[in-house]
N, C-alpha and C positions, 0 to 999 in steps of 0.2 A: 485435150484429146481431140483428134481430127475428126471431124464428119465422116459418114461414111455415107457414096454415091448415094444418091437421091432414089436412082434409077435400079441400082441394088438392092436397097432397103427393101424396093417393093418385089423386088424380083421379076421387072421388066425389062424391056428392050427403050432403046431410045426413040423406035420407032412407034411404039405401043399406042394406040386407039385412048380416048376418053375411057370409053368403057372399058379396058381391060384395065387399065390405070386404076378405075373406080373397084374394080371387080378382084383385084391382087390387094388393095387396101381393104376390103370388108374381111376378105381371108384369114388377113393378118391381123384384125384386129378382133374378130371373134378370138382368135387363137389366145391373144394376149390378155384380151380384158381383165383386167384385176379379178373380176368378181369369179371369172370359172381358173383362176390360180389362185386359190388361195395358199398352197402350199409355198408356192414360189414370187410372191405376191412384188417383192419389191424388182427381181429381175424382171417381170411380166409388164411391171408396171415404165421401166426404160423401155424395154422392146417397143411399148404401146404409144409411148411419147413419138419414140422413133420414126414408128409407121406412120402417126398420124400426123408427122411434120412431111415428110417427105409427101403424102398424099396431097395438103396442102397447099404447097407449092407444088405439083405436079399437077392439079387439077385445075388451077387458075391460070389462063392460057397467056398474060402479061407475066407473072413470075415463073411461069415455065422456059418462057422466051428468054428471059435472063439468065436463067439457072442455065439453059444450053449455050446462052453466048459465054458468058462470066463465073457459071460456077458458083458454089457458097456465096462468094463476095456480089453474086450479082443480086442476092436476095439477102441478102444481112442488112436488115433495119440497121444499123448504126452504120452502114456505111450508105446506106440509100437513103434513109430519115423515111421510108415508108413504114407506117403501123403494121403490124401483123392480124392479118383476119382471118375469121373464122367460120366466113361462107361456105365454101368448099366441103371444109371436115363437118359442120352444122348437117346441112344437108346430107352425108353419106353417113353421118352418126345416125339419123333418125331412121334412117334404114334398117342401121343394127341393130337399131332397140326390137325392130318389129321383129329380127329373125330371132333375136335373142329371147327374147318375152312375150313372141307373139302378136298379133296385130292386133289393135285398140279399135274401139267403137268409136269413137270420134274420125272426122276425116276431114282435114285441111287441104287448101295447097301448100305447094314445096315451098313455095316462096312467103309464105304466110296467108293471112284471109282467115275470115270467123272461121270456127270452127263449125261443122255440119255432123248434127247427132243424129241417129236413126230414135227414133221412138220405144216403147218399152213394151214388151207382150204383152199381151192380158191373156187371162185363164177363165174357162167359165166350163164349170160341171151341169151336165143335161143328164138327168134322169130317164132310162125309157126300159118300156117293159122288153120281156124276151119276144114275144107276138112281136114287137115293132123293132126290137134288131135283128130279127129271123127277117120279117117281110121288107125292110125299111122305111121309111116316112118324111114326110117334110113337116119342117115346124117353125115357130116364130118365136124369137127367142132377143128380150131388151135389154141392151147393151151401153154402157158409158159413148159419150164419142163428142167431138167438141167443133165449135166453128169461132168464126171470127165476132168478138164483140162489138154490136151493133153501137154500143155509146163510141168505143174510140176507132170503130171500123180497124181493127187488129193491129194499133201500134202501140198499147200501152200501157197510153200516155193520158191526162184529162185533155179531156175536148179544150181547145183554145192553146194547147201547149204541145211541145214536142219533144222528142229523146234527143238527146246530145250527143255528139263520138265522145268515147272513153277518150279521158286523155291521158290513162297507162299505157294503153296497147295502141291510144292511133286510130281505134276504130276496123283494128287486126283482127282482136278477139282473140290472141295469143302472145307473148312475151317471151326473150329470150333470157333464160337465168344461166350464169356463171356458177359452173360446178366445180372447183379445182383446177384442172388441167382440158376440159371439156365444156363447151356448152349446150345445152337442150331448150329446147322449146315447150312454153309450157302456156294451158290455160289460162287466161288474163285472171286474176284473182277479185276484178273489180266490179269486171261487166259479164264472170262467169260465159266468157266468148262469145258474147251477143256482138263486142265491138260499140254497145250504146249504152246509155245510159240515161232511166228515166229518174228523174227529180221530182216530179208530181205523176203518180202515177195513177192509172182510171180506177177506180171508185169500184164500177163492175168486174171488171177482170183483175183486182188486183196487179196491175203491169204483166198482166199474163199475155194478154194481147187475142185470147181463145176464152171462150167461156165451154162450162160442163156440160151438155145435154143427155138425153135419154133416146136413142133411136131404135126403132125394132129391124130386127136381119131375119132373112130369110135363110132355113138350115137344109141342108137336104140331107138325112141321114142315111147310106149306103146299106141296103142288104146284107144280112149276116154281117155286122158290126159288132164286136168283144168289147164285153167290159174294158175299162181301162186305154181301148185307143180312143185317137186326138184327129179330128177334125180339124186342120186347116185355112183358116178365112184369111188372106191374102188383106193388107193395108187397114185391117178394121182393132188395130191395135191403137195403142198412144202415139197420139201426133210426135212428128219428129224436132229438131232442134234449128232453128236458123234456118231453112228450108230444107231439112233430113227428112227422109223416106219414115212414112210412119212407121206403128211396127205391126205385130200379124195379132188375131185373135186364135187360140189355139179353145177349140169346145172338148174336154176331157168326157166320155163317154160311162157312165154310172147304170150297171144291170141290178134292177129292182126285182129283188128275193121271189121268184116262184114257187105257186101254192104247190104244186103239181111237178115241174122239171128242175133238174138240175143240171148244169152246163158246163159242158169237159171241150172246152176245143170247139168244134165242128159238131160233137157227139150232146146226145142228150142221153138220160137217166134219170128212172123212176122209179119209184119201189110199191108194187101191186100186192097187194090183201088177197088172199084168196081162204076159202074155208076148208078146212079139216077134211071133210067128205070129196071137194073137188078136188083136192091134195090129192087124196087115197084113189079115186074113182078115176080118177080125169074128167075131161070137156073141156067148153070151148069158152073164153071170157074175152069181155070187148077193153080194150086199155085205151087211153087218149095219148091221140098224137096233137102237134101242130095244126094237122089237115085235117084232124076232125076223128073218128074212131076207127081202131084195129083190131083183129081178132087173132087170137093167140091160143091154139091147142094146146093144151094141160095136158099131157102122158100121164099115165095110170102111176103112180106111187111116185111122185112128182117133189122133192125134198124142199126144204127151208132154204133159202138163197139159190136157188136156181136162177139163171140169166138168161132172158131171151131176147135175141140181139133181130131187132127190123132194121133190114138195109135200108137204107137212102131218106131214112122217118127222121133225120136231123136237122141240123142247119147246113145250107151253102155259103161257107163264109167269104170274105168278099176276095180271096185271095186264094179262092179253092176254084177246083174245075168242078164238084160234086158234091153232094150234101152228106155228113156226116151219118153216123146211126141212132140208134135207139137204143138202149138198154132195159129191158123191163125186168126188176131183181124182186122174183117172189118172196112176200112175205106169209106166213104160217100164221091163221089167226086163231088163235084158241078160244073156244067158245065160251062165253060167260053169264052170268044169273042163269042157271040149269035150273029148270023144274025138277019136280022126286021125280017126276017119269023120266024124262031125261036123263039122270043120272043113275037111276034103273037102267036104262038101256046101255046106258055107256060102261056101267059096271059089269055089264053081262057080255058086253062088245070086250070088253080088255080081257075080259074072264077065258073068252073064246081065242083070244092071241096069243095066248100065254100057252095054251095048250095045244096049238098048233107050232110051237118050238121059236127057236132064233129065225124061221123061214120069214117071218112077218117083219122082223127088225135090224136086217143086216148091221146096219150101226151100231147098235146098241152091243153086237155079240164080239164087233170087230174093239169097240172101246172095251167091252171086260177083259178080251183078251190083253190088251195092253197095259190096263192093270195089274194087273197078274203079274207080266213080265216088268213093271216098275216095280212090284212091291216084293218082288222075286218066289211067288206064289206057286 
């Protein structure tokens, strides 16, 4: 069966740029890749040979030169005796891994070289009270963090000795493996992409080449900070790989249980005690804020869960232009250990309600009605 134009396959012009050349091959080879046809897997699988021949030789600027003077035969190993390589599609393959699968944590050059790993997060939970993510604070806080080993001064290796080039990769730190019809580049499996290889390794660092220490960081914790966010610290993570960017320290933020507030948002909430008499009578009772003490008029016949809301008695959280509220939700506190006189009084108190009608207990007259009307009374 005849080839079909080079310049077809890809669906360019004979005038086409490097880059479009590269850029009509990714196209087409997303399109094809076996693994997103699986339905049509073996037509998917010629289209994809297809492409990636013609890319091939069209990106190789000595077999492209042939292919436009001579055609097929100008690139036909059996009539040239030239090997077939796999420079060109290597390099534009590894591309479509990343569009394919997304882009990997490691990072090489195009052309090979160790591989460069970023470092690994660390996480660290700080405990602080509501007083100190209402106002904010600074704190000091001891963290992992590693430097170079003083015995092999950070190569390794023992003293008197030294790493060798891997002689899998070359001293690459990477390896090309043959997959069927494709080849990828892959982590050296020897020297784990260092590119080296120690044979006696230090004593103290284990060939780590970094030892473990303890250093203290300085925090600055932000005003009106919520449970559960993360703090940010820039390179104070795990050192990176072969000279990779460390990684970050993230401090997760932990609000310790108050005796007194509870914390909605911006908003605070508390739940105030008041007695029986100030209920019934009203006046004036002091509640605790943040800033110190509040006073709150009780209205005369003043019910069980009543709310009363102080503006701006919250937090300003750090992403607000204003401070949240207050909530103070009365609680009804029924009196207890009654002396006989006391309970003389209160006997003679209730005695006197009763006889003055439902006027004293609107509740009370509104639920028997609805009784009534449940039990069809």
């Amino acid at each position: 069966m005849a080839k079909r134009d080079y310049y077809e396959v890809l669906g360019v012009p004979k005038n086409a740029s490097e880059e479009e050349i590269r850029k009509a091959y990714r196209k087409l080879a997303m399109k094809f890749h076996p693994d997103r046809n699986q339905g049509d897997a073996q037509n998917a699988e010629i289209k994809f040979k297809e492409a990636k021949e013609a890319y091939e030789m069209l990106s190789d600027p000595q077999k492209k030169a042939a292919y436009d003077q001579y055609g097929h035969a100008g690139v036909d190993p059996n009539m040239r005796g030239g090997p077939e390589g796999f420079g060109g599609f290597a390099e534009a393959f590894g591309d479509i891994f990343g569009d394919i699968f997304g882009a990997a944590g490691a990072r090489g050059g195009r052309g090979g070289g160790r591989q460069v790993y970023r470092g690994a997060d660390l996480s660290y939970a700080m405990e602080v009270t509501l007083e100190e993510a209402a106002a904010g604070k600074e704190a000091q806080i001891r963290i992992p963090s590693w430097s170079d080993c003083d015995t092999c001064h950070g190569s390794g290796a023992k003293p008197g000795t030294s790493a060798t080039t891997c002689g899998t990769c070359h001293g690459q730190g990477v390896v090309q493996m043959r997959q069927g019809f494709f080849s990828v580049q892959q982590t050296c499996p020897h020297c784990r992409g260092t590119g080296k290889l120690i044979k006696e390794p230090c004593g103290t660092c284990h060939g780590q080449g970094k030892v473990k220490q303890q250093k203290t960081l300085e925090v600055k914790i932000p005003a009106g900070i919520d449970d559960g966010m993360r703090i940010r610290s820039v390179g104070n993570g795990e050192p990176g790989t072969n000279g990779g960017p460390p990684g970050d320290l993230f401090i997760e933020i932990r609000l310790k249980k108050h005796d007194i507030f509870e914390r909605d948002g911006d908003d605070l909430h508390c739940v105030v005690p008041i007695g029986f008499a100030t209920a019934a009578l009203g006046g004036e009772i002091e509640v605790p804020t943040l800033d110190g003490k509040a006073a709150i008029d009780i209205p005369e016949g003043t019910q069980a869960g009543k709310q009363f809301r102080l503006r701006g008695k919250g937090i300003k959280g750090v992403r607000s232009s204003y401070p949240g509220d207050l909530y103070c939700h009365i609680s009804l506190e029924t009196p207890v250990k009654l002396t006989e006189h006391q309970r003389k009084l209160l006997k003679e108190f209730d005695e006197s309600l009763r006889k003055g009608g439902p006027k004293h207990s609107p509740s009370a007259e509104s639920w028997t009605d609805r009784l009534k009307s449940f039990f069809g009374a």
